[in-house]
N, C-alpha and C positions, 0 to 999 in steps of 0.2 A: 504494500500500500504506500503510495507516496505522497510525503506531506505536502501541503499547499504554503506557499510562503505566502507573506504578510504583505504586498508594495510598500517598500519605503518611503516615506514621510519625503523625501523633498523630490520624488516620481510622482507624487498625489498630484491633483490637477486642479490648476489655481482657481481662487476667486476670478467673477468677470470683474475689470474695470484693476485688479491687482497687475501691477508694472510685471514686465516676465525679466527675469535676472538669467546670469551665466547658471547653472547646472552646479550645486553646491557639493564642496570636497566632503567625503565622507573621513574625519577624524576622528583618530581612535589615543585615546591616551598610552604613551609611551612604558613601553615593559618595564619594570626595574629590574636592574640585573639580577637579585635576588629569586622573578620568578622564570628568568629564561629557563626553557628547557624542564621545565615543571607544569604538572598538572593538577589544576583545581580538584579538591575531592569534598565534596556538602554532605552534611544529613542534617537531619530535625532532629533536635529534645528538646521536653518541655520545660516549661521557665525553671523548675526548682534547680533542672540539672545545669541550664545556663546558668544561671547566680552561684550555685555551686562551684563552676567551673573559672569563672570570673572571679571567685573571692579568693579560689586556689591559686589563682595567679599573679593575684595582688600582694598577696602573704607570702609570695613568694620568689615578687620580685620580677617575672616572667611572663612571658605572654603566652596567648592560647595557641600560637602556632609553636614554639617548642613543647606547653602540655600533651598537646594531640601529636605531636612527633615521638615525643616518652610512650605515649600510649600506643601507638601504633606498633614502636620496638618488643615492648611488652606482652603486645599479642602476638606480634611472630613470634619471641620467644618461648612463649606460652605454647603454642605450634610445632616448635623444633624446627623452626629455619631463624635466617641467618638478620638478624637487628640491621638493616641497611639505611631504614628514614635518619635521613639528619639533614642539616640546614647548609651544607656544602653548594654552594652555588652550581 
């Protein structure tokens, strides 16, 4: 099944009597080095487990991307493979 894309916002087709302009560049905010070559990973929980996770981090000085890095190592080890997550560019 193939998904329908959305037309982009400046393809939409103007107001009458709106001036018609050049074809606008589509900008994308610039990588930081940090996430080249990395991939986004999401999930949900619910609020208690966010403030939880957030007050862990404070008390500890750290942010939620090395907590979820610890935690990621943790279950692979938990697994029997090999602890690779870490913040190495």
């Amino acid at each position: 099944m193939a998904l329908r894309s959305r037309p982009k916002l400046n393809a939409m087709p103007r107001r009458a009597g709106e001036p018609v302009t050049a074809p606008e560049i589509e900008r994308k905010a610039p990588v930081p080095p940090s996430r080249l070559g990395k991939k986004q990973v999401a999930f949900f929980v619910d609020r208690e487990t966010k403030l939880q996770l957030d007050r862990m981090a404070l008390e500890e000085d750290r942010n939620l991307q090395a907590l979820m890095l610890e935690a990621c190592n943790l279950l692979f080890q938990s697994r029997g493979m090999a602890r690779i997550a870490d913040q190495k560019p």
